[in-house]
C-alpha positions as a printed NumPy array, in Angstrom:
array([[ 31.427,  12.758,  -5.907],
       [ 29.75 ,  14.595,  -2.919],
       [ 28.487,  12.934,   0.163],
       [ 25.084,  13.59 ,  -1.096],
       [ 25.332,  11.036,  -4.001],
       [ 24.091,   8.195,  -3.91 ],
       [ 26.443,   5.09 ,  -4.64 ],
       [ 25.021,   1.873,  -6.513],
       [ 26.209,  -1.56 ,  -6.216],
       [ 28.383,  -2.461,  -9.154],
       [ 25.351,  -5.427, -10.168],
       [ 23.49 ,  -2.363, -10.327],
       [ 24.113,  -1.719, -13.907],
       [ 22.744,  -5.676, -14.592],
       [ 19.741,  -4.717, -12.898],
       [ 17.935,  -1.796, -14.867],
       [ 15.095,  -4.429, -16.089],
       [ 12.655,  -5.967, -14.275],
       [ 14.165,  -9.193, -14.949],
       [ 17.702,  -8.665, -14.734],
       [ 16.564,  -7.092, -11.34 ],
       [ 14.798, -10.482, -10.5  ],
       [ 17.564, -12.513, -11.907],
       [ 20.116, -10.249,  -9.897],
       [ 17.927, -11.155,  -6.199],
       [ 17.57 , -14.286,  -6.395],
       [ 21.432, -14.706,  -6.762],
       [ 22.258, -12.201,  -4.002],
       [ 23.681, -14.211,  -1.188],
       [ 21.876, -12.501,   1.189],
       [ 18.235, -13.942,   0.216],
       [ 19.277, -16.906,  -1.688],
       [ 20.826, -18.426,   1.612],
       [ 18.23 , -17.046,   3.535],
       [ 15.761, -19.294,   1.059],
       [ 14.085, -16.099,  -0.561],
       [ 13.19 , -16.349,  -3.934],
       [ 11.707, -13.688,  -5.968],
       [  9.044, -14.623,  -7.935],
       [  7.654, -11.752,  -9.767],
       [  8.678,  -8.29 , -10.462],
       [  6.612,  -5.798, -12.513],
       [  8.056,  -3.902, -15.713],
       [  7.307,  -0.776, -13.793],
       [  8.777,  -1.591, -10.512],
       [  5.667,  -1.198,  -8.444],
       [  4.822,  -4.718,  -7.645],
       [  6.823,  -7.426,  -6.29 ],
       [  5.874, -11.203,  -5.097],
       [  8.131, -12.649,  -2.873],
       [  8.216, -16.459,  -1.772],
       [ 10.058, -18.212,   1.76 ],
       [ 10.351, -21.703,   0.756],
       [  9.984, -24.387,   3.867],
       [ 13.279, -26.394,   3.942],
       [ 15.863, -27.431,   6.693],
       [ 17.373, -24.249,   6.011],
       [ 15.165, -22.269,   7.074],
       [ 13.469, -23.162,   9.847],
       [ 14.358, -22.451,  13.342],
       [ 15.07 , -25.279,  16.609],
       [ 11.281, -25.493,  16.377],
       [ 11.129, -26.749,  12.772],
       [  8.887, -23.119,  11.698],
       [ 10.642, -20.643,   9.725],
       [ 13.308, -18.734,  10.96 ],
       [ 12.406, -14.986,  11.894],
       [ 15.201, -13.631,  10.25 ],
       [ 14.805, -15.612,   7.133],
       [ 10.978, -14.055,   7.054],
       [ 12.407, -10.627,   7.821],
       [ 15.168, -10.934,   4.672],
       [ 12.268, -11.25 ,   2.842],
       [ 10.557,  -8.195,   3.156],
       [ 14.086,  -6.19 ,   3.434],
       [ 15.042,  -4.445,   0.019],
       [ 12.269,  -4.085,  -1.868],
       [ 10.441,  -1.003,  -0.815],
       [ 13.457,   0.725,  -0.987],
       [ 14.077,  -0.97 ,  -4.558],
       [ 10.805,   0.279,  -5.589],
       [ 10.971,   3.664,  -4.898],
       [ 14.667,   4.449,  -6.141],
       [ 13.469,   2.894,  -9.655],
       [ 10.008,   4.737,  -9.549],
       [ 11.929,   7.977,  -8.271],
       [ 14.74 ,   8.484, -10.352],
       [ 18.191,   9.212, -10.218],
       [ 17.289,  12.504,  -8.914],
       [ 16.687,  10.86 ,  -5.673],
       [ 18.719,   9.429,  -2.538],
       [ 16.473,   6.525,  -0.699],
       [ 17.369,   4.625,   2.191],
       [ 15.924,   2.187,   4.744],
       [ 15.956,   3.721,   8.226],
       [ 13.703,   1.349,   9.913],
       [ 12.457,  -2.14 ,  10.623],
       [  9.965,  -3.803,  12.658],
       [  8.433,  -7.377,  12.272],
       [  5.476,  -8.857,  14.387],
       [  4.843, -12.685,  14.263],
       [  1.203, -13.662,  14.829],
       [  1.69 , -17.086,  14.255],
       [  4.091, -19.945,  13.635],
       [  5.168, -20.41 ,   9.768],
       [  4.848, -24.327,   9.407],
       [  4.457, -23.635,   5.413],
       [  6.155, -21.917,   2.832],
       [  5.495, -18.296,   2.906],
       [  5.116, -15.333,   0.26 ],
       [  4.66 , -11.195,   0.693],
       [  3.658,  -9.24 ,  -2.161],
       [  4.814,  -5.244,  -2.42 ],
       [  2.809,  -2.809,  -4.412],
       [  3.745,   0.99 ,  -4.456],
       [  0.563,   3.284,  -5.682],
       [  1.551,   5.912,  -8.245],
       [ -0.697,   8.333,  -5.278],
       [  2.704,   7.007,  -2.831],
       [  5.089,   8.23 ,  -5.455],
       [  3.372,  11.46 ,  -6.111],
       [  2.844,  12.155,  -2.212],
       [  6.787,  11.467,  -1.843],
       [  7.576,  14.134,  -4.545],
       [  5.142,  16.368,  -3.429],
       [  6.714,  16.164,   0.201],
       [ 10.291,  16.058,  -0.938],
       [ 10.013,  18.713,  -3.515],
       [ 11.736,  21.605,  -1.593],
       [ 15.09 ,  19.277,  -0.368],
       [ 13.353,  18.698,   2.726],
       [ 13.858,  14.489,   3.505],
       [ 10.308,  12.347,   4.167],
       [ 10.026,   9.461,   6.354],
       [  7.657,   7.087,   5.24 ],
       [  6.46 ,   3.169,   6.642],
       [  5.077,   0.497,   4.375],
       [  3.821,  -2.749,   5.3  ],
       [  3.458,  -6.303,   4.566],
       [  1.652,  -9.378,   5.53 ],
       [  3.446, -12.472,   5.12 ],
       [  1.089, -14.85 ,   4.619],
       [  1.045, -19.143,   4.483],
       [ -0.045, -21.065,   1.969],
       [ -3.483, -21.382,   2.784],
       [ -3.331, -17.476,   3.063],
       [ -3.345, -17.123,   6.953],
       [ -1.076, -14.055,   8.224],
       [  2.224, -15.244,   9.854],
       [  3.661, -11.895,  10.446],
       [  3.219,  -8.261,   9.871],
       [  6.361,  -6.378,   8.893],
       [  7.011,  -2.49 ,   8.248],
       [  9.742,  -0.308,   6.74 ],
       [ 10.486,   3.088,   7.494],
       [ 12.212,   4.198,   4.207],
       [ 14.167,   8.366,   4.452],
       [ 13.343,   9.468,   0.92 ],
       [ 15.028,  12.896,  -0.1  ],
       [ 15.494,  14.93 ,  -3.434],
       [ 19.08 ,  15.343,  -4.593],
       [ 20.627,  18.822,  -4.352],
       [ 20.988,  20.187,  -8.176],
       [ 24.316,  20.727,  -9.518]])
């Protein structure tokens, strides 16, 4: 294998369905300590829903929830999105994170993720000739009376796969 391949996680083969893919996050260390659970993910891979419960566990010394925790929650999933939509024909990676908190989470929290079929077509248009595309996406975290808590974006380097 060259540099320029891609390399899956071995759970990766568990996770070609929507639900195996579900199944698969909410057992990944990574979220499930960090109290993420995912609550929905569509057949098609283009819309997720995403819930931060409230517990000891995740809140910070102020009893809200933890930043990080809120972060974890918006981490794989663009770039989860896009490599299913894409294809295998396709290296994706996140390059970039930023998170802005407007307000104190004193509830549990939930982000929803939905990737336009215009997005996917405007990433193969741009990435058609081998050349890589940067591109942000954004999510509102939101309480659950539906106030925003936080604002976060993903930078995520998309590029087509050499052939051969």
């Amino acid at each position: 294998m060259t540099d320029t391949i891609q390399r899956l996680h071995p759970v990766a083969r568990f996770t070609r369905t929507a639900r195996g893919m579900r199944l698969a996050a909410n057992a990944w260390p990574p979220l499930l300590f960090a109290g993420v659970r995912v609550e929905h993910i569509a057949a098609d891979f283009r819309h997720v829903r995403v819930r931060l419960a409230k517990s000891p566990l995740t809140a910070n010394y102020f009893g809200t929830q933890f930043g990080g925790s809120m972060f974890a929650m918006t981490d794989p999933f663009w770039m989860l999105m896009l490599t299913r939509n894409l294809g295998p024909g396709y290296t994706v990676w996140d390059r970039r994170g930023e998170i802005e908190f407007v307000r104190p989470g004193r509830t549990a929290l939930t982000t929803e993720f939905t990737l336009t079929a215009d997005a996917v077509g405007e990433i193969r248009a741009a990435t058609a000739d081998g050349e890589k595309a940067l591109r942000w996406f954004g999510n509102d975290i939101l309480d659950r009376d539906g106030a925003l808590v936080a604002r976060t974006r993903k930078q995520v380097y998309i590029r087509r796969k050499p052939a051969g």
